[in-house]
Each structure stands twice: as structure tokens, then as C-alpha cells.
C-alpha positions as CSV (number, residue, x, y, z in Angstrom):
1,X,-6.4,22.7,37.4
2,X,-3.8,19.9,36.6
3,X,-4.6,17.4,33.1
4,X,-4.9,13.6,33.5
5,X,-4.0,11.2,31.0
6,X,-4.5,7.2,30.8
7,X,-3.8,4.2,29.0
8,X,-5.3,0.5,29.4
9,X,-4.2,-1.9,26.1
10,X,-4.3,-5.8,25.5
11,X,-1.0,-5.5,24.3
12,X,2.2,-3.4,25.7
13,X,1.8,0.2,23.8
14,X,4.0,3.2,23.8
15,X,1.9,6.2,24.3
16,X,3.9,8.6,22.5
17,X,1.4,10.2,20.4
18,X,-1.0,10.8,23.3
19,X,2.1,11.7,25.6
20,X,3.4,14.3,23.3
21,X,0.0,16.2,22.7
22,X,-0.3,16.2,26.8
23,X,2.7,17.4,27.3
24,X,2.5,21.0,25.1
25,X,-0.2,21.8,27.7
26,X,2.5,21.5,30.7
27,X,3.4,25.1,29.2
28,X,3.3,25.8,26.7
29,X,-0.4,25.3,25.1
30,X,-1.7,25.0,28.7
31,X,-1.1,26.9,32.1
32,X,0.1,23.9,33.8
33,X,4.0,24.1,34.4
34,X,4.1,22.9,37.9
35,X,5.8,19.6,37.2
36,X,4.8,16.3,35.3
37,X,4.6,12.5,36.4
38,X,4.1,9.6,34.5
39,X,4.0,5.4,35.8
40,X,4.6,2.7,33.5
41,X,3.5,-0.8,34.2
42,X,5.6,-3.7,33.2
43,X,4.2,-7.0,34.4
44,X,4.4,-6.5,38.6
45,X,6.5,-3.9,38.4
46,X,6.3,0.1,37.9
47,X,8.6,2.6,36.1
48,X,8.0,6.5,37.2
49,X,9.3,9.7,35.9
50,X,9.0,12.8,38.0
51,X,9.7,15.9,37.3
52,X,8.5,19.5,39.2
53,X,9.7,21.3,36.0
54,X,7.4,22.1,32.8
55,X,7.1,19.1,31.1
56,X,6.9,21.5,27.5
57,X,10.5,22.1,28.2
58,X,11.5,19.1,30.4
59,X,14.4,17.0,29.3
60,X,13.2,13.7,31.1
61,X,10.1,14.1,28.8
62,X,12.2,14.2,26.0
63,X,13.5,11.0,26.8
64,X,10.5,9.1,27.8
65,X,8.7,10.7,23.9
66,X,11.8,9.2,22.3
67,X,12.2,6.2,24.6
68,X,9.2,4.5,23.5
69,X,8.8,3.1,26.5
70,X,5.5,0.1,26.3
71,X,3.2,-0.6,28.7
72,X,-0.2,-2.0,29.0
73,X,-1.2,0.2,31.8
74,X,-0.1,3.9,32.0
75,X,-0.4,6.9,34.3
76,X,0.1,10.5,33.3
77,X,-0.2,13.7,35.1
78,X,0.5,17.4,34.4
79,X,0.4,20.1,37.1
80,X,-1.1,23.8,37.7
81,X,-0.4,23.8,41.4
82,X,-3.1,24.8,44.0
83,X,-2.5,22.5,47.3
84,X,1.1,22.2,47.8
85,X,4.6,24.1,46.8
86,X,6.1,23.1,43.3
87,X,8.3,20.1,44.5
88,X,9.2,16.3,43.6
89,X,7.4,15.2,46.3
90,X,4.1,16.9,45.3
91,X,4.5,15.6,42.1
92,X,1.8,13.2,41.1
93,X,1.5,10.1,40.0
94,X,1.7,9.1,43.9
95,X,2.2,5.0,44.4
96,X,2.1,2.6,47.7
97,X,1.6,-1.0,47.9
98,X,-1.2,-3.1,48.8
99,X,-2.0,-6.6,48.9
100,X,1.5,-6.7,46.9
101,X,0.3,-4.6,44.5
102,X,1.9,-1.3,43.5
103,X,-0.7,1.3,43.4
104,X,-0.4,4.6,41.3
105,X,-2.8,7.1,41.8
106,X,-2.9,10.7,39.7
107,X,-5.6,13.6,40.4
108,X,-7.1,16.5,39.4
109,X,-9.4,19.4,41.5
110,X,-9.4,20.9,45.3
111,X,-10.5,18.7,47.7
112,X,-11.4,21.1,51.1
113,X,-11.1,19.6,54.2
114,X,-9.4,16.4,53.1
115,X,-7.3,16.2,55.9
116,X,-9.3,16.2,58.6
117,X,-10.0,12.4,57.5
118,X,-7.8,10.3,59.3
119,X,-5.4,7.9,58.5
120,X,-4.2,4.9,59.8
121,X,-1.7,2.7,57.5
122,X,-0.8,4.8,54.8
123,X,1.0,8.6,55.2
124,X,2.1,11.6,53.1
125,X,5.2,12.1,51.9
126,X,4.6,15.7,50.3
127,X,1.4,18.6,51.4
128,X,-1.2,18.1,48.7
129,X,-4.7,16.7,49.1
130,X,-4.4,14.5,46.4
131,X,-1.9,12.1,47.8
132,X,-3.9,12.5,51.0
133,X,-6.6,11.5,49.1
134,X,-4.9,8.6,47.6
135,X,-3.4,7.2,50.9
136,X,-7.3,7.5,52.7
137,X,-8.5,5.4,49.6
138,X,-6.1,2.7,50.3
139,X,-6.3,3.1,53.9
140,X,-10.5,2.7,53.5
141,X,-9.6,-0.5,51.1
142,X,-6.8,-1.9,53.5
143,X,-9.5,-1.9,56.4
144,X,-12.6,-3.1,54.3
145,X,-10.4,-6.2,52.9
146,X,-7.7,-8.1,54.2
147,X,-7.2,-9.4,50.4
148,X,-8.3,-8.8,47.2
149,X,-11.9,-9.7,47.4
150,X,-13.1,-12.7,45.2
151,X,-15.3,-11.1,42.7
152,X,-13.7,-8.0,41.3
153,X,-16.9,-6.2,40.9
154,X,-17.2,-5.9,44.7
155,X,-14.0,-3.6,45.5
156,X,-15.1,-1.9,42.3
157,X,-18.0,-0.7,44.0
158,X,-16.6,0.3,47.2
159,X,-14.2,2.4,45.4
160,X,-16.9,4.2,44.1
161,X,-18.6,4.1,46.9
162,X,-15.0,6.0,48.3
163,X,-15.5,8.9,45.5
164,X,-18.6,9.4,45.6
165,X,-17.7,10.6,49.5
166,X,-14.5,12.0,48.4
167,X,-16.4,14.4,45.2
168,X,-18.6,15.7,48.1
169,X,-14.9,17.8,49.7
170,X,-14.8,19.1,45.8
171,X,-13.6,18.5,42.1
172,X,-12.3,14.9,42.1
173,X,-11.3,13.5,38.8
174,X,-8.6,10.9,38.8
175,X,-6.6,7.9,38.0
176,X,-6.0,5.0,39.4
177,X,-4.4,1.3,38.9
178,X,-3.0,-1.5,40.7
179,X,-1.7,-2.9,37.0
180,X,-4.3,-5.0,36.1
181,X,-6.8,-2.4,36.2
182,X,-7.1,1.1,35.6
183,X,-10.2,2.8,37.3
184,X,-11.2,6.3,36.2
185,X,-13.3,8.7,38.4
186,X,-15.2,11.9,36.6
187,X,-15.7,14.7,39.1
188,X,-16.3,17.3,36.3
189,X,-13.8,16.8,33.1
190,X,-13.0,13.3,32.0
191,X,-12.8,11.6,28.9
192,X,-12.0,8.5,26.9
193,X,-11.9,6.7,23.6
194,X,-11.6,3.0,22.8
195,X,-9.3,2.4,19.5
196,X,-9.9,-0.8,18.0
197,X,-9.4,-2.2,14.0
198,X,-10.2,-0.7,11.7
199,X,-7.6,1.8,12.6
200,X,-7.3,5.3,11.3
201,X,-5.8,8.3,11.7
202,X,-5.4,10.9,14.7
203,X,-4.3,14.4,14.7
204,X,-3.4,15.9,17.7
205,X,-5.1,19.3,18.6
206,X,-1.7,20.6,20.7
207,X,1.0,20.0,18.1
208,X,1.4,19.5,14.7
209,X,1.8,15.4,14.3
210,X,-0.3,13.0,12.8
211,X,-0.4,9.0,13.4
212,X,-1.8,6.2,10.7
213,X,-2.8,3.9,13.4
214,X,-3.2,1.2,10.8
215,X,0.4,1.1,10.4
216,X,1.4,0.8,14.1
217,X,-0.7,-1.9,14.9
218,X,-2.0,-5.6,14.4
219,X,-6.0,-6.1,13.9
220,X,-5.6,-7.4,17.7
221,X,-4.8,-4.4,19.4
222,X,-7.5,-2.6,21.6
223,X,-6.2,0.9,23.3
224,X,-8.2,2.6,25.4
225,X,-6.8,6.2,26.4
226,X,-8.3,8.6,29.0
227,X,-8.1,12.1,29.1
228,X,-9.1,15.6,31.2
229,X,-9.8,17.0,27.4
230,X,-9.5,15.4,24.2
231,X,-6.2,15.1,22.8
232,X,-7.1,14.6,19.2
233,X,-9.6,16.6,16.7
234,X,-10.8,13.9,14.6
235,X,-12.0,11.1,16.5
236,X,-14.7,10.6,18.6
237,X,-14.3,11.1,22.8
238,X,-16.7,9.5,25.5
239,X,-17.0,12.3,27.8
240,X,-18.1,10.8,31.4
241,X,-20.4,12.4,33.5
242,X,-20.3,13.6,37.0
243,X,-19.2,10.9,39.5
244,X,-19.3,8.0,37.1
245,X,-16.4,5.4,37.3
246,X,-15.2,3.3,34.7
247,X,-12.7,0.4,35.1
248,X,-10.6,-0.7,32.5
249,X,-9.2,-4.1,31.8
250,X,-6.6,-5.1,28.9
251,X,-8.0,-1.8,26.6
252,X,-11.8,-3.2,27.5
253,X,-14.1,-1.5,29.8
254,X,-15.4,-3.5,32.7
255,X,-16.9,-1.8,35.0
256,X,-19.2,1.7,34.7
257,X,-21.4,3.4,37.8
């Protein structure tokens, strides 16, 4: 199974910490050396890195850990491949545009039978059922609404109206933004904190580095950061339950079904 990891924060935030301790588990503290994938949002606009090598040994993950690249919404994905050859094109987070919005979209689990759902505006590039999950989603959206519906809550609940059909094909935990928003879907393993003053430490549990959030941040900040398993062994992780969806706004939840 592959590991998700997300980011929603009122202020733009390098994820370095988080990023690090996710990325020992792309091979070696974890099985999952299929390839990496990580979207950065800045403003409208989306940075991606892709990579179908092991992200423990990956070069381009070196740069984006020492890059310090901030964001106030961010994307990760790690892969143990089971849908799909190892390729760039299979590597996830997947993105489209709607409403002209770029979407990014990052999952984990099997889902059986996926493509016998049809779709209609939105295509594959590469063979897993992830992006063909991703691309029915939007296509189910695109047909529902011609435009971003007035009150938010109301596409929030027809996405989960979406994965609640989707979990019944199998394991469906993922990610998902449009920039503004990042939505997070619990098939079976998901889970999140909320870091807010007064900050402390964190220790990661995959590598040996510790962070004194007090120093990195102004009383401001909120970060909220999602996870398949908790990255760090001293703080306190939310962990969702089966088809729940959160929705996450500038660091503060929303939205939760």
C-alpha cells in the first residue's frame, strides 16, 4: 500500500520536517520504493515533482528537503505499486483542471472494478485506478456543476457522497485539493494533527531529527498535516475513521462527515 501525506496552513510553510520522515519510508524504513510525487501550491498555480525512483535515495527529493520550498497547500505521495507498472506516468499526485482550478489528487488502496465506470471529460494518461478514480471524480463534479457551487458545503457533500460510492470498489484513502482546500478521505488509515501556539517540539519516528516549532514560527501560524501513519512520536494524531472526510481551509478544519 502506498503512504499519503498533507499540508493545509494560514501561512506559506515548508514541509520539510514532515517530508523528510515520509520519505525514509519510500525505502528504506518502508516497502514503498515505487516512485514519489509531491504538488506545491503557490497562489493559482502548482509546482510538481515526480519521480518513479525510491524517494529514500532519490536526488529530486534531496532538492525539494533542501529547497525549502513554501506552500500553504501541499500534496505528497509515496508508492508500493499494485495497479500499474513503475513509471512517471503512474506516479501520483495526478492533476487536471476544473472550473480553472488546478486539481491534484493522491491515493492510497485497490479499487476493483474501477474502470468499468465511464468517463466522459476527463482521461488517463497512465494504467492505475487511482488516476481513474481521480478523473471519474471530476468528471461526476464537472456534470453535477457547471461552476463552483455558491455555498461550499454543498460540493463538499457530493464529494463525499462520490467516496462513499468509490470505498464500496475497495481501500480508498486519499488527497485531494483545488488550492484553496484540501479534502481528506479515510478508507481505512488516515490521520491528522492541527499545530497551533503554543508550539513545541516533534521528533520524527523514521529518522533521527528533531524540530522546536516555537522557533520556526510566529504565534499566528496554524498547520495542519495529514498522514497514512503518524510521522512523529510525541504529539498527539487524530486518527479518522472509515469513510469520514475532512476539509481543510488555511490550517483550519471545515468540513467533517
Amino acid at each position: 500500500m502506498c503512504e499519503l501525506l498533507g499540508m493545509s496552513a494560514n501561512v506559506p510553510t515548508d514541509i520539510c520536517f514532515s517530508f523528510t520522515g515520509l520519505m525514509q519510508r519510500g525505502g528504506r524504513t518502508g516497502p514503498h520504493r515505487d516512485g514519489w510525487g509531491v504538488a506545491f501550491y503557490e497562489g493559482k498555480g502548482i509546482r510538481l515533482f515526480h519521480d518513479p525512483q525510491p524517494s529514500s535515495d532519490s536526488k529530486i527529493a534531496d532538492l525539494v528537503q533542501t529547497y525549502s520550498i513554501k506552500s500553504k497547500t501541499i500534496i505528497c505521495h509515496i508508492r508500493q505499486a499494485n495497479r500499474g507498472r513503475v513509471c512517471l506516468e503512474n506516479t501520483h499526485p495526478f492533476y487536471r483542471e476544473l472550473w480553472g482550478k488546478t486539481w491534484s489528487f493522491a491515493h492510497n488502496g485497490q479499487l476493483k472494478g474501477i474502470k468499468k465506470k465511464s468517463l466522459e471529460f476527463y482521461k488517463p494518461v497512465g494504467t492505475t485506478d487511482s488516476e481513474w478514480a481521480f478523473c471519474w471524480m471530476l468528471d461526476q463534479i464537472r456534470l453535477r456543476f457547471s461552476k463552483p457551487p455558491r455555498q461550499p458545503e454543498t460540493l463538499w457533500r457530493f464529494v463525499h457522497k462520490l467516496s462513499r460510492e468509490l470505498s464500496e470498489l475497495g481501500v480508498f484513502n486519499y488527497l485531494l485539493s483545488d488550492a484553496r482546500y484540501l479534502f481528506a478521505h479515510c478508507g481505512n488509515h488516515l490521520s491528522w494533527l492541527t499545530r497551533r501556539a503554543p508550539f513545541g517540539n516533534a521528533q520524527l519516528i523514521d529518522a533521527e531529527m528533531a524540530v522546536n516549532f516555537h522557533e520556526e514560527t510566529t504565534p499566528g501560524d496554524i498547520v495542519t498535516v495529514i498522514a497514512t501513519k503518524p510521522l512523529t512520536k510525541n504529539e498527539t494524531w487524530k486518527k479518522m475513521a472509515s469513510n469520514e472526510l475532512v476539509v481543510f481551509e488555511e490550517g483550519e478544519l471545515c468540513y467533517q462527515a
